[in-house]
N, C-alpha and C positions, 0 to 999 in steps of 0.2 A: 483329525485323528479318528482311524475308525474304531470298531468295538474291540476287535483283533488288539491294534497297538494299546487302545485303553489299559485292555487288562494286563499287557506285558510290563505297564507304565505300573499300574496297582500292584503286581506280585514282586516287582523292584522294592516300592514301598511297603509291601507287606515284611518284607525280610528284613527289611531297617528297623520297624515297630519290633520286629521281635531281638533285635540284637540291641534296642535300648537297654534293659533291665542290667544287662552282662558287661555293657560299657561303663554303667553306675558302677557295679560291684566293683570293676575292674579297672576302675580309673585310678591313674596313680599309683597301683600294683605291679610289681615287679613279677613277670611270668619268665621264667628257665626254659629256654626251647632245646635240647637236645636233637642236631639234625646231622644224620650219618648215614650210613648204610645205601639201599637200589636208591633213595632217593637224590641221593649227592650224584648218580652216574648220570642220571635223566636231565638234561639242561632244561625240558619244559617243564619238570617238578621242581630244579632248583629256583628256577624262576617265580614257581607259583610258590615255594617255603619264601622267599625272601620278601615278594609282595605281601604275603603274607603278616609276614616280623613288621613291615613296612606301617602297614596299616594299625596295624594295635598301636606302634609308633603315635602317627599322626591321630589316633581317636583316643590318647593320654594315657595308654597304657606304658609298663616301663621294662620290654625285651632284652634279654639278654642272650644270644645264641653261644651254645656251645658247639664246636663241631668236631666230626670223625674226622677220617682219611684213609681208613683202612685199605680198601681196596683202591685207591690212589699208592700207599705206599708201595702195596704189591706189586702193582704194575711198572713204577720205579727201580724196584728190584730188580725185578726182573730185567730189566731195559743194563741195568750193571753187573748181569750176571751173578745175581746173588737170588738163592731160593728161600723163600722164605717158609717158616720152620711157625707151628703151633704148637704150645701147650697146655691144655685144658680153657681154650678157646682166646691166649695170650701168647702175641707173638714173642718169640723169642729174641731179644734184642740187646747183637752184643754193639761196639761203639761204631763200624761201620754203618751197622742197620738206623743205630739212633741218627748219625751224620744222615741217612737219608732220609729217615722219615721225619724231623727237625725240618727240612729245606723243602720237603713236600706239603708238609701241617703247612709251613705259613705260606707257600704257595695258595692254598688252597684257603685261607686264611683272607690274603687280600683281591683274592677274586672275588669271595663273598664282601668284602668292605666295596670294592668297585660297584657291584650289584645296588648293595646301597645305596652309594652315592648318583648312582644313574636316575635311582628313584625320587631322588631329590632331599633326601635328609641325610643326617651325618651319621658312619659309620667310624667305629676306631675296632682297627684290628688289634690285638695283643695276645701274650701267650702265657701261663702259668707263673713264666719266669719275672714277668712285666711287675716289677709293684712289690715283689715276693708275693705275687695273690696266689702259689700251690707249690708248699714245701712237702717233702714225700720222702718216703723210705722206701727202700729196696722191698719190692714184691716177691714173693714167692710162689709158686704154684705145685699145691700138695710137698710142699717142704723143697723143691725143686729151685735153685736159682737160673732163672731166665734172661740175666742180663741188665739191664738198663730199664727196665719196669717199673713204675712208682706208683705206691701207694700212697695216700694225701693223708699227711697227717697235722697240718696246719693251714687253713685259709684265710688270708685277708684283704678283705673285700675293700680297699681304701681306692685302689687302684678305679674299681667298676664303680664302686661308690661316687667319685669324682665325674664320671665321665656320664654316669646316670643324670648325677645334680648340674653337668653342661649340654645335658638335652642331645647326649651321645647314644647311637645303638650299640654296645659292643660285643667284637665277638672272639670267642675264647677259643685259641688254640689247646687242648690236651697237653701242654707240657709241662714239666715242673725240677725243680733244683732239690737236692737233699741240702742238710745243716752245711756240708763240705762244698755246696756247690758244680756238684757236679748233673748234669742233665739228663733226664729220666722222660719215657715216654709213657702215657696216661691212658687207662681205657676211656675212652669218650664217657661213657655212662657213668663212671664214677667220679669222672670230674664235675661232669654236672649235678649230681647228686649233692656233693659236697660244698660246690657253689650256691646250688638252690639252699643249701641249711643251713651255710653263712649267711646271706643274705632273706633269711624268713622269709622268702619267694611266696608269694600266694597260692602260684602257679608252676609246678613243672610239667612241659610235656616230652615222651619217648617218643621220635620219630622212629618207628622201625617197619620193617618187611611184612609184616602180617596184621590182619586187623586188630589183636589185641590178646587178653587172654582166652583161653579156653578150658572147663574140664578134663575134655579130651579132644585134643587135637584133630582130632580125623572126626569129630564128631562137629560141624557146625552147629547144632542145635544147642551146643553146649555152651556158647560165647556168654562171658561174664559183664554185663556193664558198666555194672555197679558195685563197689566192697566195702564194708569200711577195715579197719586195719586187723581187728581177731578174725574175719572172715579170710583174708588174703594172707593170715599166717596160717588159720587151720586147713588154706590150699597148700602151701607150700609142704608142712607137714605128713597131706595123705597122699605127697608122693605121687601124684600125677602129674606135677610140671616138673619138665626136665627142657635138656638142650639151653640152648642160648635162653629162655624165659626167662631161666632159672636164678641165674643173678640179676637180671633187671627187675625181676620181683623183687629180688633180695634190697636192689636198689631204693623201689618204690615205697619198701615198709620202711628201710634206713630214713629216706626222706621225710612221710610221716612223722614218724617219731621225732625227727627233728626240727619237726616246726613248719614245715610245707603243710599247707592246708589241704592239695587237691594234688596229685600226681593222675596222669596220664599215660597210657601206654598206648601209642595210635597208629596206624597203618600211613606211611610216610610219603607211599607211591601213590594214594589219592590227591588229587590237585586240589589247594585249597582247606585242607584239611588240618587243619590250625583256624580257622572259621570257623571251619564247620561244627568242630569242637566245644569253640569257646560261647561263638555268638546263635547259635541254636538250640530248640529245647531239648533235643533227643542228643544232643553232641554226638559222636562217634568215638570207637575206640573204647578202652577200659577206664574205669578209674577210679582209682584209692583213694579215701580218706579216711581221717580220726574220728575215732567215738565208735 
């Protein structure tokens, strides 16, 4: 071996020394992956989130992936001649659109369990409905009825619980039943939100499009990396974060408050980046905590 491969052999090993500490902490804890958005369209990113889920797997940590579909559903629509309609950044979803985005979620659902199982450990795929693990109430948007939209207003975790304590990965389709039974379509971010605070997750992470929060938006210099929970409300407060942030903050602090120790908001189309996060000192991406 020359000096070359030497050192390429040592900064292998260097990276492992430094992801011992983070395997301690995080052994036997339950992390909430939130995986949705450009990253779901990219098969070399969804490859590398699920490697990803993979490996906490195998070094004792205990994943639980929630996932999108939204622009999977779109394209479905679209493919049936049906356009699809937003309202304050929720689709509007009367019982045709739920019939198709139902048959897309788990589409999309058991390709990611496949992925799993390719990798060599066990995936269960399931969906809100599974378990009664997300009973919900008709949403509204700005007093507006939207359809078929659910807000979660009871989670039980017995379902994931089981599947956890059989050495399962599992992944959570967004869907949920109200008290009558009837089937409602979930925003990704608040199902996982609501699952991470059932389940006293250690860990949630946002896979999303951008690297994290900012000040101000246009201003790089401004990227936030660290908060704890008054510092991430007196953001939210002075009114410089707006657009889609806006409720995944709102998510971030819900989840705090409910018993999540560490949430994440991280750029999704980095490969790897559920690593880079967890098992490095600098991690990537935002993140909130209490105190």
């Amino acid at each position: 071996m020359n000096d070359e491969e030497m050192k390429k052999v040592q900064d292998k090993a260097s990276v492992l020394i430094e992801a011992l500490p983070y395997i301690r902490e995080f052994n036997r804890k339950i992390i909430v992956i939130k995986y949705g958005g450009s990253a779901m369209a990219d098969e070399k990113i969804k490859e590398s989130v699920i490697k990803d889920a993979t490996l906490l797997k195998l070094v004792g940590f205990k994943p639980v992936i929630v996932h999108g579909g939204g622009k999977e559903i779109s394209r479905w629509m679209k493919k049936t001649g049906k356009e699809s309609e937003f309202i304050n950044g929720l689709r509007v979803t009367d019982e045709d659109t739920m019939e198709i985005a139902e048959m897309v979620l788990n589409k999309v659902n058991k390709d990611l369990v496949t992925m799993i199982e390719g990798l060599g450990i066990k995936g269960c795929g399931i969906s809100g409905k599974d378990g009664g693990l997300l009973t919900v109430k008709k949403k509204l948007a700005d007093g507006e009825d939207i359809g078929f939209v659910g807000e979660v207003t009871k989670v039980d975790t017995t379902i994931i619980d089981d599947l956890l304590e059989d050495d399962f990965l599992p992944v959570v389709a967004p869907i949920g039943m109200d008290d009558e039974y009837r089937t409602y379509n979930i925003n990704a971010d608040d199902a996982a939100c609501a699952i991470a605070k059932a389940l006293k997750a250690e860990k949630l992470a946002f896979l999303t499009d951008i690297k994290g929060i900012y000040r101000d938006v246009n201003d790089p210099s401004t990227f936030i990396p660290r908060m704890n929970i008054e510092e991430a409300r007196g953001l939210l407060e002075s009114g410089f974060i707006g657009g889609g942030m806006l409720p995944k903050l709102n998510n971030c602090i819900d989840a705090v408050v409910g018993g999540v120790k560490n949430v994440t908001i991280l750029d999704g189309r980095i490969l790897h980046c559920i690593l880079l996060e967890i098992f490095t000192d600098e991690g990537i991406g935002s993140a909130i905590y209490g105190g």
